[in-house]
Steps between C-alpha positions, in 0.01 A plus 500: 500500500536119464252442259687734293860329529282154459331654104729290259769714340552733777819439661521771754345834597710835452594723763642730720574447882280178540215698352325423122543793260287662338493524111337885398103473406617679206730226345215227530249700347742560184590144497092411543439746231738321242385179583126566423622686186575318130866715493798321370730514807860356554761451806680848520803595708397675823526865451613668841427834332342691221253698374177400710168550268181422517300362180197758395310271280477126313516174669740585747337840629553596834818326561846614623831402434861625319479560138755347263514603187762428213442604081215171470323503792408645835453269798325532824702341786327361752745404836444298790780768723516244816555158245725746272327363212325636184225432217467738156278564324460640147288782486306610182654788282150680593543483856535789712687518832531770747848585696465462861890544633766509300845391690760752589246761466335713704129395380315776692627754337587354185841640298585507174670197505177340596328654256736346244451189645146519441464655170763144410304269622136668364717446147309262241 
């Protein structure tokens, strides 16, 4: 772990009880994806909770994160959930995205409300 602590910029190591922790495979795949990609991306708030998608085609295909969506454009947030922080990115009025959970919501056995939710952010 010294060699670590010793890389220039790193200050210290986070984590719990003495022990380094562990940031999800999941979260640096999305952030590796968006790097190797051309997207337009910008600092975001972090997002504790939303609607978790994943993107179904374009440049960023495959990923997860929340959707954000207002009347001009819809965003894919991408969080870092142990560093609390987040990167957008604007997503093409062409791209698809498929729900995964929807908060609040039992999203096994999806209700209407979840449905609504869906058909919303499908919109455009």
């Amino acid at each position: 772990m010294g060699k670590v602590v010793s890389t220039p910029g790193v200050v210290r190591i986070v984590g719990f009880g003495g022990r380094p922790a562990e940031v999800a495979a999941e979260e640096i795949e999305a952030l590796q994806h968006l790097v190797e990609s051309n997207c337009l991306r910008e600092p975001w708030r972090y997002i504790p909770e939303g609607a978790h998608v994943v993107v179904e085609n374009g440049p960023m295909a495959g990923v997860q994160g929340i959707i954000c969506q207002n009347a001009d454009h819809k965003r894919l947030v991408i969080s870092v959930t142990l560093l609390q922080r987040s990167v957008a990115v604007r997503l093409e009025e062409t791209t698809s995205i498929s729900i995964i959970t929807v908060p609040g919501i039992n999203n096994y056995g999806r209700g209407a409300e979840a449905d609504l939710a869906i058909r919303l952010l499908r919109r455009n």
